[in-house]
DRENVEX-255209 format. One record per residue: residue in three letters; x negated, y negated, z negated of N, C-alpha, C, O in turn. Coordinates in Angstrom, 3 decimals, decimal comma, padded with zeros to 6 digits. Each point is the difference from the previous one (the first is absolute). Layout:
! DRENVEX-255209
<atom res="ALA" n_xx="X" n_yy="Y" n_zz="Z" ca_xx="X" ca_yy="Y" ca_zz="Z" c_xx="X" c_yy="Y" c_zz="Z" o_xx="X" o_yy="Y" o_zz="Z"/>
...
//
This chain:
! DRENVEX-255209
<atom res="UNK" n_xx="-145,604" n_yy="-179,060" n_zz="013,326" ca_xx="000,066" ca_yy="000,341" ca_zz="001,428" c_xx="-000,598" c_yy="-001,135" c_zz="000,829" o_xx="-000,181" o_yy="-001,159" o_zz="-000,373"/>
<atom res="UNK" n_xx="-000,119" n_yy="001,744" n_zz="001,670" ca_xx="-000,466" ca_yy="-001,061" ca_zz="000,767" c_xx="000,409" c_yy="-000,394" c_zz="001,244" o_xx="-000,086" o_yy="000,866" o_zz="000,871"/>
<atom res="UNK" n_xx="000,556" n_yy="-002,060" n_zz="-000,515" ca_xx="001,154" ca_yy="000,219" ca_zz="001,203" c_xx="-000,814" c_yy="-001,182" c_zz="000,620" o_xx="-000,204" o_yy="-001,035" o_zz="-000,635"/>
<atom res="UNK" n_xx="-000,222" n_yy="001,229" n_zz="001,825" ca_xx="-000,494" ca_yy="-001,218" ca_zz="001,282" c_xx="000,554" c_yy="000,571" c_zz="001,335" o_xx="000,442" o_yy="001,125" o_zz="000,234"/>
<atom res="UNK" n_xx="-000,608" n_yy="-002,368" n_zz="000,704" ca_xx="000,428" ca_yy="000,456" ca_zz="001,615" c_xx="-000,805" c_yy="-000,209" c_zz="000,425" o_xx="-000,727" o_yy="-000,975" o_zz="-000,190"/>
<atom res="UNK" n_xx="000,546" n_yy="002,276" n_zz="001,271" ca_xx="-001,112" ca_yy="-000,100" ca_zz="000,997" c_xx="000,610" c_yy="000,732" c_zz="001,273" o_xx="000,729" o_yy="000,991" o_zz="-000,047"/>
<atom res="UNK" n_xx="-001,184" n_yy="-001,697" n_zz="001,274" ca_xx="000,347" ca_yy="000,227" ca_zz="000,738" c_xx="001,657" c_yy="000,076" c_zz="000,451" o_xx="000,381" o_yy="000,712" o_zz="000,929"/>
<atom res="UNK" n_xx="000,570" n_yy="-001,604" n_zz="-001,783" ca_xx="001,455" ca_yy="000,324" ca_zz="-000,227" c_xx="000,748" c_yy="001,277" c_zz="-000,504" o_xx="001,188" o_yy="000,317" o_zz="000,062"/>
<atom res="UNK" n_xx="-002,617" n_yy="000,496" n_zz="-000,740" ca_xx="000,632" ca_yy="000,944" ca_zz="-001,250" c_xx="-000,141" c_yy="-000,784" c_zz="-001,130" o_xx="-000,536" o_yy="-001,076" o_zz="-000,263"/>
<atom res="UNK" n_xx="001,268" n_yy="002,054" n_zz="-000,425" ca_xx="000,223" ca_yy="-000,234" ca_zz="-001,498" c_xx="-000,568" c_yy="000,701" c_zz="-000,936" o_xx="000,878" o_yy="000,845" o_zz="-000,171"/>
<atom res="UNK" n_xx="-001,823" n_yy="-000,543" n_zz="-000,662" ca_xx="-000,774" ca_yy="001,174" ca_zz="-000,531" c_xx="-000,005" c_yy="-000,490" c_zz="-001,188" o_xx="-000,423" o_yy="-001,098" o_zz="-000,362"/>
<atom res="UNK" n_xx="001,282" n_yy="002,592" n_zz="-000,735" ca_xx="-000,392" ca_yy="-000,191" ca_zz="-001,228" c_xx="-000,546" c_yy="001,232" c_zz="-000,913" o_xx="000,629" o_yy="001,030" o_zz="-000,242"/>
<atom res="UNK" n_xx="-001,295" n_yy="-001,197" n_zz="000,011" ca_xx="-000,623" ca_yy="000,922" ca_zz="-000,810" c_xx="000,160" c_yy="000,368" c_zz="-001,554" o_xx="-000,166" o_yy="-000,833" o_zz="-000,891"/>
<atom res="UNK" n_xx="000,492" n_yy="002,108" n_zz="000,677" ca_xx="-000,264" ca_yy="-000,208" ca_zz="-001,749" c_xx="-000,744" c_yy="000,809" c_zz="-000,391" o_xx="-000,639" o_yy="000,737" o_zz="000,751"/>
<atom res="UNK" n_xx="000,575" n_yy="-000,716" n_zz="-002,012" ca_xx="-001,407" ca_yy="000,896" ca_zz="-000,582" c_xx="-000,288" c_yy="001,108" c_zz="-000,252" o_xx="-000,966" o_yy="000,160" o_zz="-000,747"/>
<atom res="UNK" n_xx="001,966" n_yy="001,495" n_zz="001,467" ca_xx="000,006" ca_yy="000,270" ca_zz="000,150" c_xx="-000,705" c_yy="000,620" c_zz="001,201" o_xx="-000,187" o_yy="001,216" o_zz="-000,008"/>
<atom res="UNK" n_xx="-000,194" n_yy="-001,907" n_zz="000,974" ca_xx="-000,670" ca_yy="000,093" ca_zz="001,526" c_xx="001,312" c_yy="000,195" c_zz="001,091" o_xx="-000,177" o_yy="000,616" o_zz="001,051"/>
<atom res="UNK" n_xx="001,124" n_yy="-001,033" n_zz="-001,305" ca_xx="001,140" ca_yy="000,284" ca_zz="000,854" c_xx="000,346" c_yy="-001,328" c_zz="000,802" o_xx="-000,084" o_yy="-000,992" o_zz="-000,724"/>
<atom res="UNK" n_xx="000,330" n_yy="000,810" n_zz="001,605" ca_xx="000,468" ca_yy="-001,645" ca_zz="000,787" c_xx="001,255" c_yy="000,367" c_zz="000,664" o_xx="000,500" o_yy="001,052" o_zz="000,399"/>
<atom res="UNK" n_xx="-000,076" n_yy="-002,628" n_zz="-000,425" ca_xx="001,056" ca_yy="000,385" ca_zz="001,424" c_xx="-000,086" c_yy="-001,145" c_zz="000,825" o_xx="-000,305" o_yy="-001,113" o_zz="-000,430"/>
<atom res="UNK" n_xx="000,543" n_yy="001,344" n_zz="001,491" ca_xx="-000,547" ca_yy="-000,731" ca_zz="001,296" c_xx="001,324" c_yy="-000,215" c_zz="000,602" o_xx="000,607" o_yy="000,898" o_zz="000,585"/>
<atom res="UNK" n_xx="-000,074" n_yy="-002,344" n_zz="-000,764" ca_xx="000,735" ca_yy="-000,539" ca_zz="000,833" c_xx="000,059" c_yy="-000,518" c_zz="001,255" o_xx="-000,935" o_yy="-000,799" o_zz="000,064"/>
<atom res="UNK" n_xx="001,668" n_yy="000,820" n_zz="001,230" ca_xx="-000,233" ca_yy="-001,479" ca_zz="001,136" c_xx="001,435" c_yy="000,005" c_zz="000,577" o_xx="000,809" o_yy="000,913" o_zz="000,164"/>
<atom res="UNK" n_xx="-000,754" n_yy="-002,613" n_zz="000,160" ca_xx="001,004" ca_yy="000,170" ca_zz="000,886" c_xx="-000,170" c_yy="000,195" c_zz="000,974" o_xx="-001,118" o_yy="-000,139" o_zz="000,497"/>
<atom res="UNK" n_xx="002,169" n_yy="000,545" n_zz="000,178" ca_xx="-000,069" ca_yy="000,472" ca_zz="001,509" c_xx="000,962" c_yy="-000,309" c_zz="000,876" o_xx="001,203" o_yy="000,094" o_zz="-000,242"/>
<atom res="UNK" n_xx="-001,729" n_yy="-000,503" n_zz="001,365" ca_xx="001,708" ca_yy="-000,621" ca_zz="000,916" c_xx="001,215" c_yy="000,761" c_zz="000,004" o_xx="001,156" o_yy="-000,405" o_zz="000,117"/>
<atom res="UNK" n_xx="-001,787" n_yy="002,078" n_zz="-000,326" ca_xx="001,769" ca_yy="000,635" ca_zz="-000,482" c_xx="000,440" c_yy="000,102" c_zz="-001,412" o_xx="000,867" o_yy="000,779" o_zz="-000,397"/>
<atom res="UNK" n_xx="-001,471" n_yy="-001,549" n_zz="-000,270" ca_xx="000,355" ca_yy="000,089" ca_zz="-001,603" c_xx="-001,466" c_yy="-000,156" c_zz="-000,886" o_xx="-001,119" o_yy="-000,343" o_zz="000,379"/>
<atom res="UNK" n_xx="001,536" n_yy="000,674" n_zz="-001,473" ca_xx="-000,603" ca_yy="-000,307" ca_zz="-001,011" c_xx="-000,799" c_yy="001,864" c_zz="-000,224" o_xx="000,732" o_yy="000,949" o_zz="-000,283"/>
<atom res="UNK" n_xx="-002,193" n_yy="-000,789" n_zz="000,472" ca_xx="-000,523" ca_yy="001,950" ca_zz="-000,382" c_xx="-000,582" c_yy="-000,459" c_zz="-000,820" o_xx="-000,544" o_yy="-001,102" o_zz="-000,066"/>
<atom res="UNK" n_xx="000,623" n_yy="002,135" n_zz="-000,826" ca_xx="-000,620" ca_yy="000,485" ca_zz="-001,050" c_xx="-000,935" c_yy="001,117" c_zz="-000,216" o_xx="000,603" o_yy="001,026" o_zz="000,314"/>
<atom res="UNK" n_xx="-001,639" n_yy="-000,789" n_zz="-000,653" ca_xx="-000,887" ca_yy="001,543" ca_zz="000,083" c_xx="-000,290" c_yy="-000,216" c_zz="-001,164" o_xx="-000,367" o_yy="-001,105" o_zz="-000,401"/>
<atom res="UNK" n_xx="000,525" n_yy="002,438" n_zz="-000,537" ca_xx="-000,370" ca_yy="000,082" ca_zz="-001,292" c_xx="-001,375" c_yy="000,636" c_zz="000,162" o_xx="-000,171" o_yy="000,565" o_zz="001,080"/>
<atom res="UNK" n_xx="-000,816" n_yy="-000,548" n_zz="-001,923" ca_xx="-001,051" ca_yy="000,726" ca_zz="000,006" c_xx="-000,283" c_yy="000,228" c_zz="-001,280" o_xx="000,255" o_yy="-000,824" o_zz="-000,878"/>
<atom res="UNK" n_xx="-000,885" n_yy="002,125" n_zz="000,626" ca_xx="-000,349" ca_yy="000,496" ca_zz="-001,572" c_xx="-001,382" c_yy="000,896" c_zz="000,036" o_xx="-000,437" o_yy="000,692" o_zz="000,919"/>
<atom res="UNK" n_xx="-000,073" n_yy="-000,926" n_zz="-002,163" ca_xx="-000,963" ca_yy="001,307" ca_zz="-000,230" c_xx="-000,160" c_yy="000,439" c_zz="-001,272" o_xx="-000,099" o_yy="-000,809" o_zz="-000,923"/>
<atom res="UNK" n_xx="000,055" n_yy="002,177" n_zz="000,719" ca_xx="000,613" ca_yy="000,710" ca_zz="-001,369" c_xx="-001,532" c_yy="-000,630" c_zz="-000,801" o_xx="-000,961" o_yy="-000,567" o_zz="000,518"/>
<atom res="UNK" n_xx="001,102" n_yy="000,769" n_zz="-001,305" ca_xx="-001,073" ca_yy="-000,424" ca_zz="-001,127" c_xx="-000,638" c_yy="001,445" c_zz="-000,085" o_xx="000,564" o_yy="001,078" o_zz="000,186"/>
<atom res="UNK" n_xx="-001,945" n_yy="-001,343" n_zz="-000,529" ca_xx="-000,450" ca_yy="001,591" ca_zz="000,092" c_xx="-000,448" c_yy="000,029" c_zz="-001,504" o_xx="-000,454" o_yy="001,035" o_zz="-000,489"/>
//
């Protein structure tokens, strides 16, 4: 997997093509999952 910060996200990727995209935020800690089916 591959995990760097940019921009005060958190992005990790695995090899699948799926990430999840972390940041903090002054009301807490969001999370957005993101995916894409394998074709």
């Amino acid at each position: 997997m591959i995990a760097r910060f940019s921009l005060g996200f958190l992005t990790v990727r695995d090899g699948s093509g799926g990430f999840l995209l972390a940041r903090s935020g002054s009301g807490g800690p969001m999370v957005a999952r993101y995916g894409r089916a394998a074709s």
